[in-house]
C-alpha positions, 0 to 999 in steps of 0.5 A: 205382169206389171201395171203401169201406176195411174195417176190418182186423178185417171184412178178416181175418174175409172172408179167413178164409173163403177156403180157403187154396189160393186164399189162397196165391196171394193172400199177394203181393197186398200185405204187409198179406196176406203177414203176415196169412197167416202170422199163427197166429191168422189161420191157425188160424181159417182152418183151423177154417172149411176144407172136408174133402177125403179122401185115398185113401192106398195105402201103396205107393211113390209118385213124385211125379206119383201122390202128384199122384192121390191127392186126391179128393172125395166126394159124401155127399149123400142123396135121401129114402129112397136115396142116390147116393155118387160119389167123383172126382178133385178136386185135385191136391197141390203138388209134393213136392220130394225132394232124393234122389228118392226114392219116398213110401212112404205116409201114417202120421199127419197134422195141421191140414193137414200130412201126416207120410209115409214115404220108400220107402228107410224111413230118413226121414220127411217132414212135408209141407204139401202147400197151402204146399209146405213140407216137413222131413225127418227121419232115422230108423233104421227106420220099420217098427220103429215107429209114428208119430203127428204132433200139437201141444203149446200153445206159448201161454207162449213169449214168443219172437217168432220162433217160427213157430206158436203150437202146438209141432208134435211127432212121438210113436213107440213100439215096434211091439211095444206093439201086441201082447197081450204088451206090455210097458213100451215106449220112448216118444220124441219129435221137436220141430219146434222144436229138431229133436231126437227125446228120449225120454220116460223116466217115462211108460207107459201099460202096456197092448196099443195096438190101433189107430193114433193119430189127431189131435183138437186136436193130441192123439193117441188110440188104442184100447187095452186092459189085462188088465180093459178097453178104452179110449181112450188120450190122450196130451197132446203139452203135458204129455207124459203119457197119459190113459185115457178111457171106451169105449163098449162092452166087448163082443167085436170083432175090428176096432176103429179111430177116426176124427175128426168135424170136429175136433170129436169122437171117432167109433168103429168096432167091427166083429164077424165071425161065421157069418152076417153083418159087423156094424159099430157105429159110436159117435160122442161126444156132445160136443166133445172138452173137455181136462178131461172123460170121454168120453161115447158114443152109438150113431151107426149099426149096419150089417150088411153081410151075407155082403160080403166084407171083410178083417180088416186096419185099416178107415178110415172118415170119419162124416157126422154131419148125415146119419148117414152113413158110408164106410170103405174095406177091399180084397177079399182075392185079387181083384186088390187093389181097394180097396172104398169102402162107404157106410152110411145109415140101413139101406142100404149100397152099395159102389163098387170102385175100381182100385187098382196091386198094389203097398202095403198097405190103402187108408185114407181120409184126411180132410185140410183144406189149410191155411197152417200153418207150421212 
């Protein structure tokens, strides 16, 4: 049987379409391919059409064979009036080669495909691809004195062609103490991936109590964060390297407030309240995509009260299922045998799944990674 040559344009826009675990193994096919996937190009297209899997990261010592575990799938799909979730095992990650055999202490930041994790023996970071393999390991002095948030500046004017990536991937950390209502004026560094130095940011402060951990929207990093007056959404810009303060949805009182991100599109809010008789979560989504010039707009995506469940005050995670107004967020029972409890909220029903977890680690959060080819 004879094929019809398609056109290169027709040929790269079926490949995009092919979740890149499935391209890795085709990139020795022919050397047309092999450059093709690591054209940036090519992989950022391929990145934006990639299915969502979800990681259930334990913050404990992992080996490699339990870092292997911790890929899961979950089913959101409602019937009418009531809905069934199921959450299972779906895929393994590639195999994490450590040259000093050390353990994984857990997830703290990722981005476009690329985990950012933490060793065990807490003196190294590694920024890891678990579709590629690829991996760099990065000294540090103590991670539990910091927080770290893995993101991208535009790297579109750099006329070097040797560069891997048109986007200059880059690590931000802060003092921990920046994350306390008596904060201060804090140290602000960076690592850049492209001349593998960390520097420090000399002239910017956002001044002001950070409240929640970074998360990645466009390779820019959000946080909730709060001064004397207001809450807010703080954004720092890895391009221009300056932060920015956006509109919260709402000043009312919360105990818990944690963002999560929609389909690389939007910025999705958790506002969580405890009081004597119930848990009342707010969960805000914004109206729009996220545009690099514009104010952030909110609307109310979904209220749940969970009753008299029992949930912890520690961080939440939560992913938002916007086409069918669900959500799911994770929390552990406090003494109970260290579970980690997945809860599911549709429309005014809510269901929860426990799920076995070792006694070892912090709490569970979800994770929402997308493989991906990105090179570094």
């Amino acid at each position: 049987m004879m094929f019809a040559y398609l056109p290169p344009d027709l040929e790269s826009e079926i490949l995009s379409r092919v979740p890149a675990t499935f391209l890795k193994e085709l990139q020795t096919t022919c050397k047309r391919w092999y450059a093709l996937f690591r054209d940036p190009i090519f992989v950022k297209k391929n990145l934006g059409k990639a299915a969502t899997h979800v990681i259930f990261n334990n913050l404990g010592d992992y080996s490699v064979t339990e870092m292997n575990t911790l890929v899961h799938s979950i089913n959101l799909r409602g019937i009418q009036n009531s809905f069934d979730p199921s959450i299972g095992v779906e895929r393994k990650l590639y195999e994490l080669k450590d040259p000093e055999h050390d353990k994984i202490l857990g997830i703290i930041s990722h981005c476009d495909g690329l985990l950012l994790c933490a060793t065990k023996d807490k003196t190294r970071l590694v920024v890891w691809n678990p579709c590629t393999g690829q991996t760099r390991w990065i000294q540090i002095k103590n991670v539990f004195k910091n927080s770290y948030v893995l993101g991208y500046g535009n790297n579109n004017n750099n006329n070097n062609n040797n560069n891997k990536s048109c986007d200059n991937y880059k690590i931000l950390t802060y003092d921990y103490f920046l994350r306390s209502p008596a904060y201060s004026l804090g140290k602000f560094k960076i690592y850049e991936f492209n001349s593998d130095s960390w520097r420090i940011l000399d002239d910017i402060s956002p001044v002001c109590f950070i409240r929640s951990n970074g998360v990645n929207l466009k390779g820019n990093a959000y946080f909730v964060a709060s001064d004397k007056e207001s809450k807010f959404i703080l954004k720092f810009d890895f391009t221009t390297e300056r932060f920015l303060r956006l509109s919260f949805p709402s000043q009312n009182d919360d105990q818990i407030a944690v963002l999560s991100v929609v389909r690389q599109e939007k910025l999705a809010l958790l506002q969580q309240r405890f009081d004597t008789y119930s848990i009342k979560m707010n969960i805000w989504v914004t109206k729009t995509k996220i545009d690099a010039d514009k104010d952030l707009s909110w609307s109310n995506f979904l209220v749940v009260d969970f009753g008299k469940v029992t949930l912890t005050s520690e961080p939440l995670s939560f992913l938002v299922d916007e086409e069918n107004k669900m959500v799911v967020c994770s929390s552990k029972i406090r003494h109970i045998e260290r579970k980690t409890i997945i809860y599911f909220a549709k429309e005014g029903i809510q269901v929860h799944q426990e799920i076995a977890q070792k006694p070892k680690g912090c709490c569970s959060f979800l994770v929402s990674y997308v493989p991906s080819l990105v090179q570094f």
